[in-house]
C-alpha positions as CSV (number, residue, x, y, z in Angstrom):
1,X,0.0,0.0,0.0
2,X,1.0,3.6,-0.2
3,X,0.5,6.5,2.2
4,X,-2.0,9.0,1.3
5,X,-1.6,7.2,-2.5
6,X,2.2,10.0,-2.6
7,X,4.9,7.4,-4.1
8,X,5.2,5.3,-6.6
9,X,8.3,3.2,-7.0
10,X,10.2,0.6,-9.2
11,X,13.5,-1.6,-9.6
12,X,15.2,-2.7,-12.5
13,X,18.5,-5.0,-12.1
14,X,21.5,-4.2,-14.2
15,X,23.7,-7.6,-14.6
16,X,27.0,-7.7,-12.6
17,X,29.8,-5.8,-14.0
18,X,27.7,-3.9,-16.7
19,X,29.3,-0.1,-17.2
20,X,27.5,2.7,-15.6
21,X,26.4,4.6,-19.7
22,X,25.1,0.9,-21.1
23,X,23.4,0.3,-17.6
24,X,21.9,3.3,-17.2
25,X,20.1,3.5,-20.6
26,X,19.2,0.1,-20.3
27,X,17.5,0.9,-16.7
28,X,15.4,3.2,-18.2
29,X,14.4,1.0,-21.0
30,X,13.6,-2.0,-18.7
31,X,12.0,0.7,-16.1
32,X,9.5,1.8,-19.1
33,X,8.6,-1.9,-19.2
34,X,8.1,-2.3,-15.6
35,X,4.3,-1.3,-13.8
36,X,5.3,1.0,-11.1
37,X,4.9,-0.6,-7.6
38,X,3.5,1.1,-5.2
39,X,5.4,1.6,-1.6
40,X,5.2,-0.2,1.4
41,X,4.0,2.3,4.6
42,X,5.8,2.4,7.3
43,X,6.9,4.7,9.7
44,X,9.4,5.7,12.6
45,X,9.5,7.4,15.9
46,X,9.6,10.8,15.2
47,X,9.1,12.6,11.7
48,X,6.9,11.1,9.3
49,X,8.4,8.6,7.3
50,X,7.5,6.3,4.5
51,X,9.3,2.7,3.3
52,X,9.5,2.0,-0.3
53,X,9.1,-2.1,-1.5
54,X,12.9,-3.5,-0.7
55,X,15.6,-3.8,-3.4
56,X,17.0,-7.2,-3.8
57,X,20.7,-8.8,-4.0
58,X,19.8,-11.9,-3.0
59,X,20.2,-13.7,-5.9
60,X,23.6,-12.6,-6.9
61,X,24.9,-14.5,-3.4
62,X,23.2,-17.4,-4.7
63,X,24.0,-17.9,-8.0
64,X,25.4,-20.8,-9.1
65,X,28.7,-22.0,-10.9
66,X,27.8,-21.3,-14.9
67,X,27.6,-17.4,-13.0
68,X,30.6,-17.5,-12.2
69,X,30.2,-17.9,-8.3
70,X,33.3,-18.9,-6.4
71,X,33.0,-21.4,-3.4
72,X,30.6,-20.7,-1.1
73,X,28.0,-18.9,-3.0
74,X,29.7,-15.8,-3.3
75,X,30.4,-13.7,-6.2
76,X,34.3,-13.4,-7.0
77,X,36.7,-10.5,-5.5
78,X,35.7,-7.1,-7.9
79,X,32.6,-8.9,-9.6
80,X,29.5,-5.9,-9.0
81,X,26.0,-6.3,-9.1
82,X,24.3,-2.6,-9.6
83,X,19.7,-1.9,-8.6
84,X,18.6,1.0,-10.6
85,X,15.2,2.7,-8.7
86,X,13.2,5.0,-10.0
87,X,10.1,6.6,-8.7
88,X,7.5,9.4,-8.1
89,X,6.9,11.3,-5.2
90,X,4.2,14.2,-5.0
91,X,3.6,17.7,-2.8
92,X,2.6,16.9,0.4
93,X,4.9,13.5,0.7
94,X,6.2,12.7,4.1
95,X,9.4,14.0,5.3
96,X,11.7,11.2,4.7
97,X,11.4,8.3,2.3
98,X,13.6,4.8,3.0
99,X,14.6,2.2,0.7
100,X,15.4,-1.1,1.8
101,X,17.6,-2.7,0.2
102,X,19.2,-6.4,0.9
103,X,23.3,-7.0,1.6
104,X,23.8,-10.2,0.7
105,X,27.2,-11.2,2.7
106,X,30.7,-11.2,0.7
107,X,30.1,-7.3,0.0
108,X,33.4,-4.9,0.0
109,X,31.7,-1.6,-1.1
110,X,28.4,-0.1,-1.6
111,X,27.9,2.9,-4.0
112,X,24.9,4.9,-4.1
113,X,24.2,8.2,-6.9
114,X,20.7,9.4,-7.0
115,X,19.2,11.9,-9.4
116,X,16.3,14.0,-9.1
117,X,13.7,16.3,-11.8
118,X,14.2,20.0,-11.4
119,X,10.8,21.2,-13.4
120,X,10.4,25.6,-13.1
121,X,8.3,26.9,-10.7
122,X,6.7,30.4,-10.8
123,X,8.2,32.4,-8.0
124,X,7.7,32.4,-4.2
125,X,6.8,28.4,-5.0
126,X,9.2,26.1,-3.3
127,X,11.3,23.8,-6.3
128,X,12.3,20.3,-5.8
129,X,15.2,19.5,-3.1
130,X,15.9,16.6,-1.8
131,X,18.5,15.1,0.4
132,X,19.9,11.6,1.0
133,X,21.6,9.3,3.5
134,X,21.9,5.8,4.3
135,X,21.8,3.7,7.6
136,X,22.9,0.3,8.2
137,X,21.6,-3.4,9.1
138,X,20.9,-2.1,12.7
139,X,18.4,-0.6,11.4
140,X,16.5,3.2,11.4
141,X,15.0,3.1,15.1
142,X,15.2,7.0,16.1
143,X,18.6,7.5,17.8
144,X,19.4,4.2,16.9
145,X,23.4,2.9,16.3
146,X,22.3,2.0,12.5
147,X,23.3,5.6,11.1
148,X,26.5,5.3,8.3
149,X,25.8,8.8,6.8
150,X,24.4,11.7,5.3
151,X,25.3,14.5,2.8
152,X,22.3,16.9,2.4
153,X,21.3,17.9,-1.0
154,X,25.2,18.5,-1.3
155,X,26.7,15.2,-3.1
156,X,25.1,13.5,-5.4
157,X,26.8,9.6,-5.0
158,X,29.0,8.4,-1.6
159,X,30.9,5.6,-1.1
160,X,31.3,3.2,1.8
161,X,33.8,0.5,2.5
162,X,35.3,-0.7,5.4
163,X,38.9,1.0,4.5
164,X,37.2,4.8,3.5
165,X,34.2,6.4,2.7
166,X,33.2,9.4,1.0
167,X,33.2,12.5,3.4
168,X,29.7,13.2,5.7
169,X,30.1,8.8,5.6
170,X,31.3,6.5,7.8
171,X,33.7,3.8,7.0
172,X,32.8,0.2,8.3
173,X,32.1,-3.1,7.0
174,X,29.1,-3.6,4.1
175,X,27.5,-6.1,6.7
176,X,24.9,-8.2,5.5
177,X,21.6,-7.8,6.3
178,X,18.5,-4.6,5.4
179,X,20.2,-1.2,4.8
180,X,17.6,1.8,3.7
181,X,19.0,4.4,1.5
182,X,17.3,7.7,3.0
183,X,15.5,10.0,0.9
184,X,15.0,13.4,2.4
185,X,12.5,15.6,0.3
186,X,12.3,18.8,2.3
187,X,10.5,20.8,-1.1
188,X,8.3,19.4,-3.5
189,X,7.5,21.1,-6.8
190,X,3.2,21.5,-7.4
191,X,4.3,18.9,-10.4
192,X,5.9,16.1,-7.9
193,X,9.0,14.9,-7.8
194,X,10.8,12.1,-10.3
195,X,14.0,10.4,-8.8
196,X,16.4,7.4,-9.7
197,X,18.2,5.6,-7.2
198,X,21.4,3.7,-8.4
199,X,23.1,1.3,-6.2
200,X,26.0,-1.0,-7.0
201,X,27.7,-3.4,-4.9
202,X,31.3,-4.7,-5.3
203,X,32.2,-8.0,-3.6
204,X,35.3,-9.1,-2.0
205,X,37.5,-9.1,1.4
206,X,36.3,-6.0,3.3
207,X,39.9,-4.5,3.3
208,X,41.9,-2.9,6.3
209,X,40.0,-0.9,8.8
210,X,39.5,2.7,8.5
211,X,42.2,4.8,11.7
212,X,41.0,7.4,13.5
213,X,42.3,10.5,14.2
214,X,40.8,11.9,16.7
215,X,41.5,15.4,18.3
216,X,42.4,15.7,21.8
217,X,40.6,17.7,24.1
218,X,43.0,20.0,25.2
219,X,45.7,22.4,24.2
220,X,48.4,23.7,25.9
221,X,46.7,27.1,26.5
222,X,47.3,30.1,29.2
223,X,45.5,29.0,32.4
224,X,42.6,30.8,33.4
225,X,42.0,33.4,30.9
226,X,39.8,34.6,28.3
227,X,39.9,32.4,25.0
228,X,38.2,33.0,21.5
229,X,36.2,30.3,19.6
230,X,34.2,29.6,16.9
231,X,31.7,26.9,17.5
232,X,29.4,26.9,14.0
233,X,32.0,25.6,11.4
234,X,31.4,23.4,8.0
235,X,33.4,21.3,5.9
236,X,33.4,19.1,3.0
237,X,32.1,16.4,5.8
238,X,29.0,17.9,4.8
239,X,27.8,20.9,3.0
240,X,31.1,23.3,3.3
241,X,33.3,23.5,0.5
242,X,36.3,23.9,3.2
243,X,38.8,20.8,3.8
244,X,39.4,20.7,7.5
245,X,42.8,22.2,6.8
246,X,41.4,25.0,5.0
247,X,39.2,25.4,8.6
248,X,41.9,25.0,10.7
249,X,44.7,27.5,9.3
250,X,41.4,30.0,8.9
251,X,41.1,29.5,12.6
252,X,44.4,30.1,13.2
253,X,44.7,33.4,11.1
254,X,42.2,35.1,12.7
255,X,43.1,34.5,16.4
256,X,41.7,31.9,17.2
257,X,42.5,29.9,20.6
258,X,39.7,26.8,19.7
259,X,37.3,25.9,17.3
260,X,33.8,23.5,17.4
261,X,33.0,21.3,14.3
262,X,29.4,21.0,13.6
263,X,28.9,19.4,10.0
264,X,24.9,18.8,9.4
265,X,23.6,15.6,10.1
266,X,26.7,13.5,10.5
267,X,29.8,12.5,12.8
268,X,32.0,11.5,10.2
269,X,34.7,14.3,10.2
270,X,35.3,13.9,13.6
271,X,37.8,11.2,12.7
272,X,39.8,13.3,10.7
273,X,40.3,16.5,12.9
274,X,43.2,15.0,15.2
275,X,46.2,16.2,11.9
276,X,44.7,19.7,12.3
277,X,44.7,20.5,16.4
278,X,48.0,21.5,17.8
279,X,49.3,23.1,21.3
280,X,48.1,26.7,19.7
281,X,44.7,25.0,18.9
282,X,42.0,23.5,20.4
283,X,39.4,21.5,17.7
284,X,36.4,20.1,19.8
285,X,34.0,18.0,18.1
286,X,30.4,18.5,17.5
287,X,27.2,18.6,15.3
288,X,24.4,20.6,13.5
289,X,21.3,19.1,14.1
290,X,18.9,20.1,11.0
291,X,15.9,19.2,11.8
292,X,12.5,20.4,9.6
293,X,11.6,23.0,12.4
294,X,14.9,24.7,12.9
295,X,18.8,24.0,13.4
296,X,20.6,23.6,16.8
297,X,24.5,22.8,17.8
298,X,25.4,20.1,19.6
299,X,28.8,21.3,20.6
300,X,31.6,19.3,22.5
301,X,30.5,15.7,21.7
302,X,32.3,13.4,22.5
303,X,34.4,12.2,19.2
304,X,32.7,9.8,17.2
305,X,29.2,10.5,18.6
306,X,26.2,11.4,16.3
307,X,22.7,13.5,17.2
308,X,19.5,12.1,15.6
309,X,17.8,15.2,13.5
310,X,14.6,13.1,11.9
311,X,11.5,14.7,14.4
312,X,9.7,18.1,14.2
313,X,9.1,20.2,17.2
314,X,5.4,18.3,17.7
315,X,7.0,14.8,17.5
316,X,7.8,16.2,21.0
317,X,12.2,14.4,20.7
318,X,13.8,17.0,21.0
319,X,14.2,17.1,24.7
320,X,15.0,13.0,24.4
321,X,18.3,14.5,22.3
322,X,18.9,17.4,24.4
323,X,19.2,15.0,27.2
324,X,21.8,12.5,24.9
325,X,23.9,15.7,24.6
326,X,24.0,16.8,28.4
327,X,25.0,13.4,29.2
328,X,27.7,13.3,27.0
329,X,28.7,16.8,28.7
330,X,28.1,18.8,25.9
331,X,25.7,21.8,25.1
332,X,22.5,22.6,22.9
333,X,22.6,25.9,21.2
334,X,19.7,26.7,19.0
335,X,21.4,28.8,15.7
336,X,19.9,30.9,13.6
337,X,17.1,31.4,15.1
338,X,15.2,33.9,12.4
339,X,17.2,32.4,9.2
340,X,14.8,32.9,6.4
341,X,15.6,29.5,5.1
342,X,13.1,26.7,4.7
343,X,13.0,24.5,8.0
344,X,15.6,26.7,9.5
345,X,13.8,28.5,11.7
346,X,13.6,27.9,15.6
347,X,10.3,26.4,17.1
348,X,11.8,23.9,19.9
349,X,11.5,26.4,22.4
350,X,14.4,27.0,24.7
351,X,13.8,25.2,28.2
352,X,16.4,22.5,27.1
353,X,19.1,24.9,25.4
354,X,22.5,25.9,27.4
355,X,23.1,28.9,25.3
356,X,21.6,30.6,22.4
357,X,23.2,32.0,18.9
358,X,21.9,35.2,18.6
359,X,24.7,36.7,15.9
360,X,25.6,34.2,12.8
361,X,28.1,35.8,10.4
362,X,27.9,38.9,9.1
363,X,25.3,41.6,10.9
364,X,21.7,41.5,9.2
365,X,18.3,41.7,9.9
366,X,17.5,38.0,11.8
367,X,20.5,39.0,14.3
368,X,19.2,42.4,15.6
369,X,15.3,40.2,16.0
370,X,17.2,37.1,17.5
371,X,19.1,40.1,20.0
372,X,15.8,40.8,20.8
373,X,14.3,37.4,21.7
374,X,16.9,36.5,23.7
375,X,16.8,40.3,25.8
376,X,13.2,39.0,26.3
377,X,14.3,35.9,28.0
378,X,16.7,37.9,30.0
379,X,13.8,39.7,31.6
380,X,11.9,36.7,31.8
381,X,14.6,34.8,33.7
382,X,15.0,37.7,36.2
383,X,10.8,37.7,36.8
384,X,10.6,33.9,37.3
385,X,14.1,33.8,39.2
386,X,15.2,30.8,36.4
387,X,18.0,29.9,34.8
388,X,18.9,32.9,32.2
389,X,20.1,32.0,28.8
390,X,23.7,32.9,27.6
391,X,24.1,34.8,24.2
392,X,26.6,33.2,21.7
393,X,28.1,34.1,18.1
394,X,29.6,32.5,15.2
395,X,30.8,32.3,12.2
396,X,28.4,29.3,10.3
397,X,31.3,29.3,7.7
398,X,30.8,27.3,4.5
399,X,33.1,28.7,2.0
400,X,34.9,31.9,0.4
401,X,33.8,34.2,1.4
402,X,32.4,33.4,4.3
403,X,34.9,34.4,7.2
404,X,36.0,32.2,9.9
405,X,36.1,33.8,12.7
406,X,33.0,36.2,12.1
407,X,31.9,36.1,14.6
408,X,33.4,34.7,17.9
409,X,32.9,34.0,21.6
410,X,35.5,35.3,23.9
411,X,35.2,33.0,27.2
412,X,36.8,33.1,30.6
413,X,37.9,29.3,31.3
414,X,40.0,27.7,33.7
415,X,42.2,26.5,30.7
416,X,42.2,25.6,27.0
417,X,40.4,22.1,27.2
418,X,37.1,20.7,26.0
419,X,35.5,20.7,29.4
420,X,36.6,24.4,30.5
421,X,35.8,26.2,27.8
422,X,31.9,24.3,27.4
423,X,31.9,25.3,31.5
424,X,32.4,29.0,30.6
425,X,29.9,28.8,27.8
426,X,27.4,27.8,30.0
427,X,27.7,29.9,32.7
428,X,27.6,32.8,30.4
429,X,31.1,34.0,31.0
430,X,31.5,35.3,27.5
431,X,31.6,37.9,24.7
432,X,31.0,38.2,20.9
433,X,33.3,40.1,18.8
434,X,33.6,40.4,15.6
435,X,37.2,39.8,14.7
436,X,40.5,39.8,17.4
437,X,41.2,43.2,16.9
438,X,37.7,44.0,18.7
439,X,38.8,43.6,22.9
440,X,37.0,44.9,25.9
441,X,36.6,44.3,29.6
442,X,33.4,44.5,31.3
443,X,32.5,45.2,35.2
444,X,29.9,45.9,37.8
445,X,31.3,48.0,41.1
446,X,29.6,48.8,43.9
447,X,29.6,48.5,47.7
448,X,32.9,47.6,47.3
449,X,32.7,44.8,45.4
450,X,33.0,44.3,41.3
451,X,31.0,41.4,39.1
452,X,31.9,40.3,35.3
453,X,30.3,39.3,32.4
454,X,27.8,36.4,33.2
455,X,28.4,37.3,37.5
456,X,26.4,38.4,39.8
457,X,26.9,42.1,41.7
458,X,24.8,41.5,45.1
459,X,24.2,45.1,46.7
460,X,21.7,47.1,48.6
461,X,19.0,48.1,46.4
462,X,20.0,52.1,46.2
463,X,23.8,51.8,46.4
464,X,25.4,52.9,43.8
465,X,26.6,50.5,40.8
466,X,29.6,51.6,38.3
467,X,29.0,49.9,35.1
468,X,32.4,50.5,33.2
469,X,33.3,49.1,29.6
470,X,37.0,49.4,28.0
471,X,36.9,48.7,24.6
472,X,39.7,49.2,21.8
473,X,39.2,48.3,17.5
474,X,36.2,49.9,17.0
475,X,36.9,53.1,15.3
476,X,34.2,55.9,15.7
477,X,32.1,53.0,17.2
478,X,29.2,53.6,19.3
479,X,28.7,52.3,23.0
480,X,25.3,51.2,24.5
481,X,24.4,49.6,28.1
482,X,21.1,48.3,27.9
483,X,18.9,47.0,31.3
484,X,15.8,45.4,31.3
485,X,14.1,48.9,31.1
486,X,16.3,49.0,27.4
487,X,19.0,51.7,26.6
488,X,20.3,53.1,29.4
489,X,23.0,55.1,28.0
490,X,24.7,55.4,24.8
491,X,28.3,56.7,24.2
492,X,31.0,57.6,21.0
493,X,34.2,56.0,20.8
494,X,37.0,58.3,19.3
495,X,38.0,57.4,15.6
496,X,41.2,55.2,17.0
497,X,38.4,53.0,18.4
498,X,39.4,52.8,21.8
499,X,37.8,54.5,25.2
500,X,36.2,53.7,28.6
501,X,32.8,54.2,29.3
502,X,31.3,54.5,33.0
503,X,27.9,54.8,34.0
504,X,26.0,54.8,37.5
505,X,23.0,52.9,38.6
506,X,21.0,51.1,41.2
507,X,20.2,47.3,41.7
508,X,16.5,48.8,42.3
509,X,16.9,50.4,38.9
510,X,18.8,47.6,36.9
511,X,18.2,44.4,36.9
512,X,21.0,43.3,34.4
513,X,23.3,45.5,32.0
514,X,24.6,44.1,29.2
515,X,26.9,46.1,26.2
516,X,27.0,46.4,22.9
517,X,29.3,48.3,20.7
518,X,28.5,49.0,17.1
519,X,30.2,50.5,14.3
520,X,28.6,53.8,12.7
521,X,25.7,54.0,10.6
522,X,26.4,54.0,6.6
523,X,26.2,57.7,6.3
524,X,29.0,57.8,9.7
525,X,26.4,58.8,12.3
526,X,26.3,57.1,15.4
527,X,22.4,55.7,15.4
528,X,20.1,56.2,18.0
529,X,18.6,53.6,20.0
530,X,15.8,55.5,21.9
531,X,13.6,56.5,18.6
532,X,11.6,55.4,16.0
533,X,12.3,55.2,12.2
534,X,12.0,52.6,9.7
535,X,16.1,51.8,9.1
536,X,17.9,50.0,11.5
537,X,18.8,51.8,14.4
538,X,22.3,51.4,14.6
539,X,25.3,50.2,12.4
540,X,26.2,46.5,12.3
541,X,27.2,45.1,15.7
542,X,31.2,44.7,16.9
543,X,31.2,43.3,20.3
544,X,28.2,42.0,22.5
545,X,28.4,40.9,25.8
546,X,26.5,38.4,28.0
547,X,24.9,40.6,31.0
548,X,26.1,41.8,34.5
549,X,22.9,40.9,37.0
550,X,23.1,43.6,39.6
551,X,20.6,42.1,42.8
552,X,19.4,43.5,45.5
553,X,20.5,42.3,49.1
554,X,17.6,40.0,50.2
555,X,16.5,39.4,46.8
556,X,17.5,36.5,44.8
């Protein structure tokens, strides 16, 4: 049967060995000749899911001598048997479509290209994209130990063996047993969707294991002090054009003390990263989670570890994954929270997050409204007396030109090592700036007694509290505090870009303080925060801290 009647779905086998061109057209032919099947429904916990009719090997394990079948039954070393599936899927069809398909034993390699129609669409009407993936004979249970890879909509064939595997896969044996090619149709076209699935397998010994390389999770670092990171970073390992050396060096050039991997979807570069970290570099390992309903990091996992994305915010998972992360001792940062991009926005809420991206690359429109949200949940933490949420930025670099590096979070940790620098993350005790050459210190004084960025200042309500900012690489830049009444005070910097700014409250007056710093407006004003206007209200941003909560005495 077939869910809601959205698939339809055939397989034509190729005979072993035949080249890719000859098999190909002769697919099609014998695909013309075949009635479509329709798909086997089926489902998994979480997002909804559909299960095509199984492909079949079978036969090639059992065919007999006049094949050409060595002893035992199996094929000989380098023979190939290749499936060609083709199918139909229309609008509406469920979020990820699996195909079965049979490993007979005696396989060395699996290879898998798919295709997919690309018909126009009139504008503001979402075209045909569609991602793939592939887990193993232990199967697709949600969060399961089955996974073997994914690549997005970025590759169009992978490669698996037990030596090597194409990047965003994972190297292993081709163990026999049901594997289920993944189909990931995020957009379908009003006219449907036409795809061909083409799989080959190529028997023989399973080859030397694949090494790891994993990094270590320190570096030699400074002691306590403040260290600069990006934690949003791509690579080939899934839809970055940047080899992990190109990500490492980029780190490197722009002053960078650690960085976070977070390839969609997929563990596989974690393997690799170990040639890249040094003494002068810490590489800590982690994971975009894309889900249909927004994006989050999963950031310091431990190496080799992978985050199930396959649920929407109403399959109610995300707090089972949340939970697999804090175990682990890492964090769960929602990113992006406005991007414009289908599926990308943030609907998961933010009970379960450690931290929150509020400034992803370059300054726009989505950062000063993701500011915003999370200003809100400042305010709201103070009124309930709950856990506040700590503000982080990075770079989500692909490719040229995206810049590593822009921006970063500047944290206080006890050292350079995995677990310090995911403690000062989550206790808030950082900054964002936009490149190294941006620095600044940030204090609370009063009642003798002085609170940094993500501290507490406990004073008597009316004593007075000296909020002081020294900044430096922000030429002609602009200086706001802002409470949870909003701008407080606002301040020039001199066109070297350096200067301190003090000003005085209360605890019954401020809540919190927080800074920002911004560079001038396009026509070289310095903006205005306290009026109205239909431009942005200040230039884009430099620095942004993580607040200074100023308490009463006998308050909490």
């Amino acid at each position: 049967m077939c869910l809601d009647g959205h698939c339809e779905h055939n397989v034509d086998p190729l005979v072993p060995g035949t080249a890719d061109g000859a098999g190909a057209a002769d697919a099609d032919a014998s695909a013309a000749r075949l009635g479509r099947r329709r798909v086997l429904a089926a489902g998994i916990a979480g997002a909804a899911a559909i299960t095509l009719a199984p492909v079949s090997f079978a036969q090639a394990a059992d065919a007999d001598a006049a094949a050409g079948t060595s002893a035992g039954g199996t094929p000989p070393a380098g023979s190939q048997e290749t499936r060609v599936v083709t199918g139909f899927l229309e609008t509406g069809v469920a979020d990820f479509v699996y195909l079965p398909v049979e490993i007979p034993r005696g396989v060395q390699r699996i290879d898998v290209s798919y295709a997919y129609d690309k018909p126009t669409v009139p504008s503001g009407v979402p075209a045909n994209s569609c991602d793939i993936g592939i887990f193993d004979e232990r199967g697709i249970e949600l969060g399961g130990r089955g996974f073997r890879g994914w690549s997005g909509g970025f590759r169009t064939e992978f490669t698996i063996s037990n030596s090597d595997a194409t990047p965003g896969y994972l190297p292993g044996p081709v163990g026999r047993g049901t594997w289920n090619i993944v189909l990931g149709p995020y957009q379908v076209a009003p006219q449907g969707l036409n795809y061909k699935v083409r799989i080959t397998l190529t028997y023989g010994a399973p080859g030397p294991a694949f090494k790891t390389n994993f990094p270590p999770q320190r570096a030699k670092g400074r002691g306590r002090d403040w260290y600069r990171g990006d934690c949003h970073l791509h690579t080939v390992y899934s839809d970055g054009k940047h080899l992990p050396v190109d990500v490492s060096d980029g780190a490197r050039a722009a002053g960078l003390d650690f960085i976070v991997s977070t390839d969609h979807n997929t563990s596989s570069s974690h393997a690799v990263w170990g040639e890249y970290a040094g003494p002068d570099l810490l590489i800590m390992t982690g994971e975009e989670v894309t889900t249909r309903n927004g994006h989050w990091l999963a950031l310091g996992l431990p190496a080799g570890d992978w985050i199930d994305w396959r649920y929407r915010s109403r399959d109610d998972a995300f707090a089972r994954f949340s939970r697999q992360v804090h175990r682990a001792g890492g964090l769960v940062v929602p990113a992006h929270m406005y991007c414009a991009y289908i599926a990308s926005q943030w609907k998961f809420g933010f009970d379960d997050a450690d931290a929150t991206e509020v400034w992803t690359g370059p300054w726009t429109y989505d950062d000063e409204h993701a500011v915003s949200t999370w200003d809100q949940k400042l305010g709201e933490a103070v009124r309930t007396g709950t856990r506040w949420l700590p503000a982080m930025g990075n770079s989500d670099a692909h490719s040229d030109p995206n810049v590593i590096g822009l921006p970063h979070n500047v944290v206080h940790a006890d050292d350079l090592a995995t677990d310090s620098v995911l403690a000062g993350i989550r206790a808030g005790h950082s900054w964002i700036a936009e490149s190294s050459a941006v620095k600044l210190t940030f204090t609370a004084s009063g009642n003798g007694k002085q609170a940094g960025i993500g501290e507490k200042l406990s004073v008597p309500a009316d004593a007075p509290v000296d909020v002081r900012l020294d900044v430096e690489g922000v030429p002609g830049g602009t200086v706001r505090f802002v409470t949870d009444e909003g701008q407080m005070h606002q301040e020039s910097l001199n066109a070297a870009g350096t200067g301190t700014v003090v000003w005085r409250t209360t605890a019954s007056l401020a809540a919190y303080v927080r800074a920002e710093v911004r560079h001038p407006m396009a026509d070289g004003t310095p903006g205005q925060g306290n009026t109205m206007g239909d431009a942005l209200l200040f230039g884009p941003m430099a620095a942004l801290t993580n607040p200074v909560f100023l308490v009463a005495k006998g308050r909490h």
